[in-house]
N, C-alpha and C positions, 0 to 999 in steps of 0.2 A: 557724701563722704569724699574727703579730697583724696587725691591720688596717693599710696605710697613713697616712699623717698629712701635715699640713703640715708641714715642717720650713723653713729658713735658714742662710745660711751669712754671718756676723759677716765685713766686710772691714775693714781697719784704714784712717783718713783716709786719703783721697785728696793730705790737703793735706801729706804724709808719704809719699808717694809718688810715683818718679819711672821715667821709660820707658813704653813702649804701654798705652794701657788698654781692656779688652774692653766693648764693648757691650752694655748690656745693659734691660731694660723693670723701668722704679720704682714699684713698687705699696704703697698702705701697707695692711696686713692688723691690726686691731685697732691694738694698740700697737708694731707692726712695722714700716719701710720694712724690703721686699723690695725684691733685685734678681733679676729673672728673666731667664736666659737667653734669649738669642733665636736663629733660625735663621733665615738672608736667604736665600733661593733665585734664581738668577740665570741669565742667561744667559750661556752659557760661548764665546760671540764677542759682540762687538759688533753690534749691531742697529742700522740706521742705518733700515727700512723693512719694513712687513710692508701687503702687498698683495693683493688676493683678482680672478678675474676668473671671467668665467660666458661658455662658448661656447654658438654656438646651433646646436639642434637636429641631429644626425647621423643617418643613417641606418645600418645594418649592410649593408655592403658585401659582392654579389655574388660579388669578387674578393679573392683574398688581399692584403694589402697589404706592401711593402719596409721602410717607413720611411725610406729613400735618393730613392723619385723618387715614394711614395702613402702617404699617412696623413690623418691627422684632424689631428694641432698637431705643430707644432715649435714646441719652449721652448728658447730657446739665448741664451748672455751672447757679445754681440759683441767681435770680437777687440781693440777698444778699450780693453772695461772691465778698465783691470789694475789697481783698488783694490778692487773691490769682488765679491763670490760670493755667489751665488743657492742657496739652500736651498729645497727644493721639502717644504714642511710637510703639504700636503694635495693628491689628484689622486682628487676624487670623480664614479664615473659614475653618473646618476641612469636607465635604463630604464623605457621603455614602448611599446605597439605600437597601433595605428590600424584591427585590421581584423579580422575572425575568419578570418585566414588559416594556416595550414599550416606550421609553421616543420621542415623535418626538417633541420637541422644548427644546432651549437655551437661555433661560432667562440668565440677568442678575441679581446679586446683587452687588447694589453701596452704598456710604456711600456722605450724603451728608449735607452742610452745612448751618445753620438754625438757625432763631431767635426767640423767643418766648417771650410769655408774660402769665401771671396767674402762678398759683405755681401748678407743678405735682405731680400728688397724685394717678398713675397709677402703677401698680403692680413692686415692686422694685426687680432690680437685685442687689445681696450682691458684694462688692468690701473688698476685701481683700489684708492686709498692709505688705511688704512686711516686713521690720523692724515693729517689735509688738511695739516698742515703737516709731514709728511715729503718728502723730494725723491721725486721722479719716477722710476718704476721704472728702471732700467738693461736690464733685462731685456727681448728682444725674443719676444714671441707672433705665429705667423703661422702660418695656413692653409692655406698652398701653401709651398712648397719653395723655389720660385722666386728664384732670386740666389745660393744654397748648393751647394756639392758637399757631401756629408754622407756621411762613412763610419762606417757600426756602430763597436762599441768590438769587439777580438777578443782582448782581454786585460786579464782572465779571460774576456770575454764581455759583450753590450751588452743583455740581457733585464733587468731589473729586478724585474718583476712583470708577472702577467696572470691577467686574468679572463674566467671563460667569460661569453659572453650570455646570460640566464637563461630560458629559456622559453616563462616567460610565460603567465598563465592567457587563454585566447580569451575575446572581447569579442562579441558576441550580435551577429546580422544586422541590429538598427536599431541598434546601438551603442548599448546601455542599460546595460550591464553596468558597475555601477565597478569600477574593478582600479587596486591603490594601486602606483605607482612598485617597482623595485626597485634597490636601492643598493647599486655596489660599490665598494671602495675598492681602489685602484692603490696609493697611499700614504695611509698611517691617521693623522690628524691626532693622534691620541693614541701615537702611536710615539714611543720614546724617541729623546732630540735628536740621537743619533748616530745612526738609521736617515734622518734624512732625507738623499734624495740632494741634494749639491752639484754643482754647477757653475761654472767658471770660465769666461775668454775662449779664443775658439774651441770652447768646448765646448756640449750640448746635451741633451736631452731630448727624444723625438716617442714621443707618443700615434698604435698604429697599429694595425690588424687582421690577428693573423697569419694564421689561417686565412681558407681561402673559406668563402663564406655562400651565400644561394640568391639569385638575381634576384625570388622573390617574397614576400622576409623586409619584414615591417612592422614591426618591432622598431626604435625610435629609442633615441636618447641623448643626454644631456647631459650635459657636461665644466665641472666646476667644481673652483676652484686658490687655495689658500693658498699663498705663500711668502713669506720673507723676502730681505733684504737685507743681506749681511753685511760687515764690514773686512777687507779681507786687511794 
């Protein structure tokens, strides 16, 4: 097989030519204008807002948690917002522990998918825009439950995804030891655009602990969230 080449492809005047015309990148190659195809990649909703927020500090919880009345975040679009749907692009946990103590269980934490009704009025986490001049999230972050009745999804089911708590290598009696973070992802910022989950009004998301843990787990976490804002 001979080798590859430049090649071209001769279009006849434009000024002779009538109806749509393809776009395309004009390059001139010695004694050539080229036209090169191009390919635009885009996104396949409208994007009016892409937003990032960073929770603080959790610990691994003793007790199993519901998601209905104990968890870490409810992410929910209030039953107002009827233009616009929240696409959850990123739900990263960042681990670490505080103490050379004794972890003997692995819990998980899952994110799961949820309806409510009443208006939340539980301790807000701030979302931050990534363009300063895009509007104001829609989307409501809260820490407590509090103002929601929240019931799981049961059809097909309200689990999403979940991760076990990792371990963790022990940290030395003066606490000398460095031990780098361990990260897990709920949702993979590099997932393709139809795995991210959406939500609409009355609808939700809570970050929560399914299994029990131990009353003397050192094991913290931090919750950090990309998402957009989309047209309905």
């Amino acid at each position: 097989m001979t080798e590859a080449i430049q090649g071209n492809i001769v279009l006849p005047s434009d000024g002779s030519n009538l109806g749509k015309k393809t776009g395309a990148i004009v390059k001139v190659i010695g004694a050539d204008t080229i036209y090169q195809s191009q390919v635009v990649i885009e996104n396949r909703e409208t994007v009016r807002g892409v937003y990032r927020a960073a929770m603080a500090v959790q610990s691994v919880a003793a007790a199993a948690q519901n998601a209905t009345s104990t968890g870490f975040l409810w992410i929910s679009c209030p039953s107002a917002v009827t233009t616009r749907a929240m696409r959850l692009r990123k739900c990263e946990l960042v681990f670490q522990h505080s103490a050379s103590t004794t972890m003997p269980t692995l819990p998980r934490i899952g994110l799961a998918r949820y309806t409510f009704t009443g208006t939340a009025s539980g301790a807000t986490l701030a979302g931050a825009k990534i363009d300063p001049d895009s509007a104001n999230p829609s989307i409501d972050l809260r820490t407590a439950v509090t103002g929601m009745t929240v019931t799981l999804n049961t059809d097909p089911g309200s689990l999403l995804n979940a991760v076990v708590v990792p371990p963790m290598h022990n940290v030395t009696a003066a606490g000398l030891l460095f031990m780098p973070g361990d990260v897990q992802q709920l949702i993979n910022l590099h997932a393709d655009e139809d795995e991210w989950p959406i939500i609409k009004a009355g609808q939700g998301l809570c970050v929560y602990q399914l299994d029990a843990g131990t009353a003397t787990d050192t094991r913290r976490f931090g919750v950090n969230l990309l998402w957009d804002e989309i047209e309905l």
